[in-house]
C-alpha positions as CSV (number, residue, x, y, z in Angstrom):
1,X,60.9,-0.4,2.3
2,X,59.2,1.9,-0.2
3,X,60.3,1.4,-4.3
4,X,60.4,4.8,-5.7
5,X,61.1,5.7,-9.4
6,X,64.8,6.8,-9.5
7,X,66.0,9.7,-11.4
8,X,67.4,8.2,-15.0
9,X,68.6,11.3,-16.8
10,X,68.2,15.2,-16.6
11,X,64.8,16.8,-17.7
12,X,63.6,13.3,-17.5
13,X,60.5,14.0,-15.1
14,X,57.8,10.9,-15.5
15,X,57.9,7.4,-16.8
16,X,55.6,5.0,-17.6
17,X,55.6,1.6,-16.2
18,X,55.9,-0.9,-19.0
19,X,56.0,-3.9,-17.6
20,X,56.4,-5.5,-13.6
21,X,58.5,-8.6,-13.8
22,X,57.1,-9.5,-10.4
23,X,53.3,-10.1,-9.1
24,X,51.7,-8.8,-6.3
25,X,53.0,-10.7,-3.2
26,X,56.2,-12.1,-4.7
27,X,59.2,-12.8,-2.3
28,X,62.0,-10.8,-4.3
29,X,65.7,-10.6,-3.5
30,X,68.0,-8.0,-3.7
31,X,68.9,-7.1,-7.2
32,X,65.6,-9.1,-8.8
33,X,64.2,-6.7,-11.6
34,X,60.6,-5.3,-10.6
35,X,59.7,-3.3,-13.1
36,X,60.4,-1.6,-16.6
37,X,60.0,2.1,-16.4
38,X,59.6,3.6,-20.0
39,X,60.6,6.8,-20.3
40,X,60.9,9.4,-23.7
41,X,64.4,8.7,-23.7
42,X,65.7,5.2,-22.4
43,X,64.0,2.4,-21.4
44,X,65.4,0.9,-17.7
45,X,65.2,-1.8,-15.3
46,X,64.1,-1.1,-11.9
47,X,65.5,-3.6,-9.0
48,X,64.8,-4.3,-5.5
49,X,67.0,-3.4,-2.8
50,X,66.0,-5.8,-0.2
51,X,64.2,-8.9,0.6
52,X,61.0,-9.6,1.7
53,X,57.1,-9.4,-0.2
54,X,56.3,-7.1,-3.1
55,X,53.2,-5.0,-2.7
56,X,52.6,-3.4,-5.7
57,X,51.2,-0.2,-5.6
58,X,50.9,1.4,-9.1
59,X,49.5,-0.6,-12.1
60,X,51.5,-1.8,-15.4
61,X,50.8,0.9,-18.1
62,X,50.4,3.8,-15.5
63,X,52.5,7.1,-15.8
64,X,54.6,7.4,-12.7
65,X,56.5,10.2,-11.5
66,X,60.0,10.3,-10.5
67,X,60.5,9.5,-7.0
68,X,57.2,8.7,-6.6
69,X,56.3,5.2,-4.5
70,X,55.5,2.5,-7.2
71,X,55.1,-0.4,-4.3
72,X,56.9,-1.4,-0.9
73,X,58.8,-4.5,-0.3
74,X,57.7,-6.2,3.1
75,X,60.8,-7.2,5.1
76,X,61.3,-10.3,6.6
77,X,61.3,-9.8,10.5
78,X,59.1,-6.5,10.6
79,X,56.7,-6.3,13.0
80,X,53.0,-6.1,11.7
81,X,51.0,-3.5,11.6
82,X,48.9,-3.5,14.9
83,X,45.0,-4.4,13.5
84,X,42.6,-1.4,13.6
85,X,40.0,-1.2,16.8
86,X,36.8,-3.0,16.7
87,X,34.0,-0.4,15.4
88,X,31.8,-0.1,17.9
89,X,28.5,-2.0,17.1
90,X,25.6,0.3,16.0
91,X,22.8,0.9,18.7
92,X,19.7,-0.7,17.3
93,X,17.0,1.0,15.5
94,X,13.6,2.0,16.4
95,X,11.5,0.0,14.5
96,X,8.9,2.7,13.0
97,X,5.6,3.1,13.4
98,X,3.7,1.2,11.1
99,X,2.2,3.8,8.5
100,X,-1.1,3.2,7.1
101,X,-2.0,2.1,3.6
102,X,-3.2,4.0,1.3
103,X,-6.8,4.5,0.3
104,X,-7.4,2.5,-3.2
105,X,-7.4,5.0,-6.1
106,X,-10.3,4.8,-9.3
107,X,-8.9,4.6,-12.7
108,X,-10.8,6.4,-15.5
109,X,-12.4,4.2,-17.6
110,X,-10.3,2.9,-20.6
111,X,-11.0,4.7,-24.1
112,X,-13.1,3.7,-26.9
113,X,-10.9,1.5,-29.5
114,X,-10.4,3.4,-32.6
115,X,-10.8,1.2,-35.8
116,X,-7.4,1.6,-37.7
117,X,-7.9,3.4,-41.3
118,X,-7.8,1.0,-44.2
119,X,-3.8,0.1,-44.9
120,X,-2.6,2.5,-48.2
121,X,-1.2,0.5,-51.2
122,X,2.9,-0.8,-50.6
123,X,4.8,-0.4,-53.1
124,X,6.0,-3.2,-54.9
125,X,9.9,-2.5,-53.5
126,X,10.2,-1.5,-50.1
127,X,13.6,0.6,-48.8
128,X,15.9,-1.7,-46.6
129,X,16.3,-1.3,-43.2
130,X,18.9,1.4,-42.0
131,X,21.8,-0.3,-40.8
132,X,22.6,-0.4,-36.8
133,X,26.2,1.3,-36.4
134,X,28.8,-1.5,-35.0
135,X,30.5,-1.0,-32.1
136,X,33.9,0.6,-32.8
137,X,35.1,-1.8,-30.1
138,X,35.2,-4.7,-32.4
139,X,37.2,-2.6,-34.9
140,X,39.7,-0.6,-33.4
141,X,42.5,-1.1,-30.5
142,X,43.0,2.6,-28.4
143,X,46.3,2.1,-26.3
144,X,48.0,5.5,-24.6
145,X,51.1,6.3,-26.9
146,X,54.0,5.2,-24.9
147,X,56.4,8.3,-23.7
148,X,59.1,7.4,-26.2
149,X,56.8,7.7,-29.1
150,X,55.4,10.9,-27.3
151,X,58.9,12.0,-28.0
152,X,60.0,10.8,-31.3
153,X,56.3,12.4,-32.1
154,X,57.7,16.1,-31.1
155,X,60.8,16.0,-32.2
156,X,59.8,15.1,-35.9
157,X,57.1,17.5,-35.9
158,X,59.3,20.4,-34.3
159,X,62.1,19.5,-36.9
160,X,59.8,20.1,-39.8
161,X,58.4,23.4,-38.0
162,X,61.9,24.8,-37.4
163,X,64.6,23.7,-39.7
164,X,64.3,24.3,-43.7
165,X,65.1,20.6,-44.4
166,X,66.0,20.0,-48.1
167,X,67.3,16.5,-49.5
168,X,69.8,16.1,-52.2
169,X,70.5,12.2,-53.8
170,X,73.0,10.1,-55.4
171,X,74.1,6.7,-56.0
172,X,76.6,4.4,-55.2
173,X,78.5,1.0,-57.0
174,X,78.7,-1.2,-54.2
175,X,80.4,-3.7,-55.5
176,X,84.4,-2.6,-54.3
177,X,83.2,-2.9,-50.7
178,X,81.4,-6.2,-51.2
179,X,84.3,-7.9,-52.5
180,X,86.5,-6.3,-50.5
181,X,84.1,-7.9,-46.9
182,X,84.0,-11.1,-49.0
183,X,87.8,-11.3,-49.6
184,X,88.4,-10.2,-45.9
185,X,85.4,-11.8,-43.2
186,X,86.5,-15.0,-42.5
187,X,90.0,-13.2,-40.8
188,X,88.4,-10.3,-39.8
189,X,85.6,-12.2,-37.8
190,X,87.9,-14.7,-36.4
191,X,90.4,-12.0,-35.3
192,X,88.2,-9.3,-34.1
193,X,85.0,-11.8,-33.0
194,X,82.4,-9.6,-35.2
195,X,81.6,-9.4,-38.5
196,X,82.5,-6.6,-41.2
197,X,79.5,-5.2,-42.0
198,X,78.3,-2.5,-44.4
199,X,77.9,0.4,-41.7
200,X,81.8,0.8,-40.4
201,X,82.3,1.6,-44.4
202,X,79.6,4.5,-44.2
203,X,80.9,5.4,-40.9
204,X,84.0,5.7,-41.7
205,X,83.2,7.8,-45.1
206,X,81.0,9.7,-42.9
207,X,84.2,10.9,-41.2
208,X,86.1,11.5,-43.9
209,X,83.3,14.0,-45.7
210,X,82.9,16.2,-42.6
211,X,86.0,16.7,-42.0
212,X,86.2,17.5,-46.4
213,X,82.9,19.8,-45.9
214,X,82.8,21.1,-42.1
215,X,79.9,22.9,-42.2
216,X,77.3,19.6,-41.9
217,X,79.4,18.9,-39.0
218,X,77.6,22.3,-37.5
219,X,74.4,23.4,-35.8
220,X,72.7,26.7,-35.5
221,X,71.9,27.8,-32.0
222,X,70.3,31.2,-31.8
223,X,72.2,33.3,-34.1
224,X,75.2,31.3,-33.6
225,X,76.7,28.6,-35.7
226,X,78.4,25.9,-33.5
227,X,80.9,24.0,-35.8
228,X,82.0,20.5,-34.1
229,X,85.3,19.3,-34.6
230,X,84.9,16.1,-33.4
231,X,82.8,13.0,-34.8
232,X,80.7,11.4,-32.7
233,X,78.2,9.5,-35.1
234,X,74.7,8.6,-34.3
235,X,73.3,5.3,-35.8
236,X,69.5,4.5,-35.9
237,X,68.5,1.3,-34.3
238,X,65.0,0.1,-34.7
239,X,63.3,-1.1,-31.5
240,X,59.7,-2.9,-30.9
241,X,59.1,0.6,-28.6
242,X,60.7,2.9,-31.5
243,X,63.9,4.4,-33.0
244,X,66.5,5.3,-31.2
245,X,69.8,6.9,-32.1
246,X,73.3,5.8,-30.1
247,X,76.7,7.7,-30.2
248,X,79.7,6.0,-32.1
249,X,81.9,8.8,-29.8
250,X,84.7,9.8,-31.7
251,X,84.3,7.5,-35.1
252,X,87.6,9.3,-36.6
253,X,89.6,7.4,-33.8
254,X,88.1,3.8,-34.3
255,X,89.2,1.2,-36.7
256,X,86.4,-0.7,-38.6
257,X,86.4,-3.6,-35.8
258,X,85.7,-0.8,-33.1
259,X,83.1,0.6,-35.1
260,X,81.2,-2.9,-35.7
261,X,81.7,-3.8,-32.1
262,X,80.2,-0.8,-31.0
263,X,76.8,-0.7,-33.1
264,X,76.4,-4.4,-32.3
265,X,76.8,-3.7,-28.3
266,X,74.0,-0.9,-29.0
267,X,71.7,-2.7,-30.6
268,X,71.7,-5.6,-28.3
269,X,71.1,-3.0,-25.3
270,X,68.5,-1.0,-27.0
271,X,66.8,-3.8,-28.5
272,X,66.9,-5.4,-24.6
273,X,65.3,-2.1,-23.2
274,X,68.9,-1.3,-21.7
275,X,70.3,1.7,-23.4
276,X,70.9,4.7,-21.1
277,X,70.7,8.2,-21.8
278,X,74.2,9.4,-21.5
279,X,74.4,6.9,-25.1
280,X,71.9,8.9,-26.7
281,X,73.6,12.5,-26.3
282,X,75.8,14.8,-28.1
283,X,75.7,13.0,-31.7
284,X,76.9,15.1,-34.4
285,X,75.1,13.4,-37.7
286,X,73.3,10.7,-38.0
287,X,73.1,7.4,-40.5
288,X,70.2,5.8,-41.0
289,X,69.7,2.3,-42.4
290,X,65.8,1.9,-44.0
291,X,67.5,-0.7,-46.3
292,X,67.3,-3.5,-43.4
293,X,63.7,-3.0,-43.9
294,X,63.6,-2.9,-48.0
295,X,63.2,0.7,-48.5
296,X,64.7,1.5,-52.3
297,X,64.6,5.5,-51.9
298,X,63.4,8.0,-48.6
299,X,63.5,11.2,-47.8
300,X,64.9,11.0,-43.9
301,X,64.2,13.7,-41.5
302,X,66.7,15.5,-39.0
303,X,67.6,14.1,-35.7
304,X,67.8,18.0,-34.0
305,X,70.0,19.9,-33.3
306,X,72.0,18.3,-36.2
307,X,72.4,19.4,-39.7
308,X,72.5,16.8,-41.9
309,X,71.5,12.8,-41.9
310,X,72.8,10.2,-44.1
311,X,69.7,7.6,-45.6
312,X,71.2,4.0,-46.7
313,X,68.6,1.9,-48.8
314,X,68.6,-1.5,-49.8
315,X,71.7,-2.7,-52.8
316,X,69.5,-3.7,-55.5
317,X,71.2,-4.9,-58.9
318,X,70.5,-3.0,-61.8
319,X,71.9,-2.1,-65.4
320,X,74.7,0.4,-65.1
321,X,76.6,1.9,-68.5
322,X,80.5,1.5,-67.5
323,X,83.0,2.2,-70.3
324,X,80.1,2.0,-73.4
325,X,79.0,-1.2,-71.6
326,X,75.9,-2.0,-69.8
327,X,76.5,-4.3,-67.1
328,X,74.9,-5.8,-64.2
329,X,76.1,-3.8,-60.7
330,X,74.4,-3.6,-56.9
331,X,73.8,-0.5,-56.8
332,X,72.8,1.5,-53.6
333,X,70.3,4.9,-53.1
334,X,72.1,7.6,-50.9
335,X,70.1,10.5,-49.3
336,X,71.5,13.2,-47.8
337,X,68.5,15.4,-45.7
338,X,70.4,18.7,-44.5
339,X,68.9,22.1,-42.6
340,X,69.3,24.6,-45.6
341,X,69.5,27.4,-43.0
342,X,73.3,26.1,-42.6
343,X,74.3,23.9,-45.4
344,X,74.3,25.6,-49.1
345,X,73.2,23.2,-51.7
346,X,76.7,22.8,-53.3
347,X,78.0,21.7,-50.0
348,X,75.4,19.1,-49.6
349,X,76.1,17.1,-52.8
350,X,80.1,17.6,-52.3
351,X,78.9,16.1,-49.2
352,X,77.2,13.3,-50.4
353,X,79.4,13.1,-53.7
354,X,82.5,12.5,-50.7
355,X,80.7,9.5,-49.5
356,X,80.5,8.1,-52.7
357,X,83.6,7.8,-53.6
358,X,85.1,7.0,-50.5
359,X,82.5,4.0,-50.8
360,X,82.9,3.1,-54.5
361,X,86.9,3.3,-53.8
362,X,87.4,1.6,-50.4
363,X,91.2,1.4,-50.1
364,X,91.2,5.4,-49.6
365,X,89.0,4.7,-46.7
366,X,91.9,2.2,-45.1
367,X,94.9,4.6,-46.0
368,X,92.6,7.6,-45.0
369,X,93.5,9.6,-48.0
């Protein structure tokens, strides 16, 4: 039984095998992963569909085709391939004549040895030796880019080349939504079974500023603008193999606990190598979180065909003047990166001014107002 490289998503054409999880010669069962395939989208599992002894035919790390044969699974019970015929043995050889030696050739006589010319004075300091050039082997590791950094490598570059991307900032007091988590996690985690995090808040005021300012909920296509009225929400999830961005489909429709439980079911899949393509698609914005990571201020770049994408960075404390007083607040970094073909700059900051508030006032989050 051949093992062929299934078709895992449209315009999805090769793959790379990351990684076999059997050896050459293995007994596998049916439904024992084989291999990882690896492809500029999604990352999946390969299984067998029979019994019997893996013969692996293409290496780990080699670009594979789909459908193409990757190995064949010897079934218990099949007859074995009848051995080849005996070659017939090779008539002997003639031994050859024997051929006569050659005649004994004279060498000219060696020349005279030249005395050398007296040595010329060294100066006192001589020049060092040049250097011999070391091996770049010992200095460098070359390994083939795998196809999901292929891809995250185009689409960056082609979303600088094609969209006029323009970032506006602001800052946000985070300190209503951290004692409103404190006051509420112990009940909400031991009703809902996951824990209220920072990102259902910036979902959720995601939500409420495109529906405020429609146009970053849009994309140009041609000479067509497509406005989107409906909120699917891409959050970026860090992977060993890259970012990728899953769909929170239809955010405006969640409550908080939804939202949490699905980011947390994403990142355990794409973090496993076991996100699919269909939970990649159709996003409409996208959040991402460089704060997990310590970044205090970026400049994020746009996740085509979309508009606009929100940058979180790390809450750091810092001296804020409130009412004539300087006081001590955790203060957060927003940046909003939007394609200037489509968004005016005056929408972009009442934009990003919309998820400030709805942060640094919570409660009109929760009554939606």
């Amino acid at each position: 039984m051949d093992v062929t490289i299934p078709t895992v998503g449209e315009s999805i054409t090769s793959g790379l095998i990351s990684a076999w999880h059997k050896k050459d010669g293995d007994t596998v069962s049916p439904g024992d992963v084989l291999l990882t395939l690896e492809t500029d989208k999604v990352t999946t599992e390969i299984t067998a569909d029979a019994a019997g002894i893996l013969r692996i035919k293409a290496p780990e790390g080699q670009e594979v085709k789909i459908g193409e044969v990757v190995a064949t699974i010897e079934q218990a019970g099949a007859a074995p391939a009848a051995p080849p015929p005996p070659a017939p043995a090779p008539a002997a050889k003639k031994k050859p004549a024997k051929e006569p030696e050659p005649a004994p050739v004279a060498l000219p006589p060696p020349a005279p040895i030249q005395e050398p010319p007296a040595p010329a004075p060294v100066a006192e300091s001589t020049p060092e030796p040049a250097r011999q050039p070391v091996s770049d082997d010992s200095r460098v590791t070359r390994k083939r880019l795998s196809p999901l950094r292929r891809k995250i490598a185009t689409q960056l570059v082609m979303a600088q080349q094609t969209a006029a991307i323009l970032t506006t900032f602001n800052e946000c007091d985070m300190t209503a939504v951290m004692a409103l988590r404190k006051q509420t996690q112990e009940a909400f985690q031991q009703k809902y079974g996951v824990k209220l995090g920072f990102m259902s808040f910036f979902v959720k005021a995601t939500v409420a500023a495109l529906k405020a300012v429609p146009t970053v909920n849009s994309q140009l296509e041609g000479e067509e603008l497509i406005i989107n009225h409906f909120y699917d929400v891409g959050v970026a999830v860090g992977t060993e193999r890259g970012l990728v961005v899953p769909v929170v489909r239809d955010a405006d429709q969640k409550s908080f606990a939804q939202i949490e439980q699905s980011i947390l079911d994403y990142a355990g899949k794409a973090r496993e190598g076991k996100i699919k393509i269909e939970d990649l698609q159709g996003g409409v914005f996208t959040i991402s979180n460089g704060g997990v990571y310590g970044s205090l201020l970026s400049t994020p770049i746009l996740n085509p065909p979309q508009s606009g994408i929100l940058g979180l960075h790390k809450i750091q404390e810092r001296p804020m003047a409130i009412n004539g007083q300087v006081v001590i607040r955790p203060m957060m970094y927003l940046a909003l990166s939007y394609d200037h073909r489509v968004v005016d700059g005056k929408e972009a900051v009442t934009f990003l001014v919309h998820i400030k508030e709805a942060i640094e006032n919570p409660i009109r989050l929760l009554l939606e107002v």
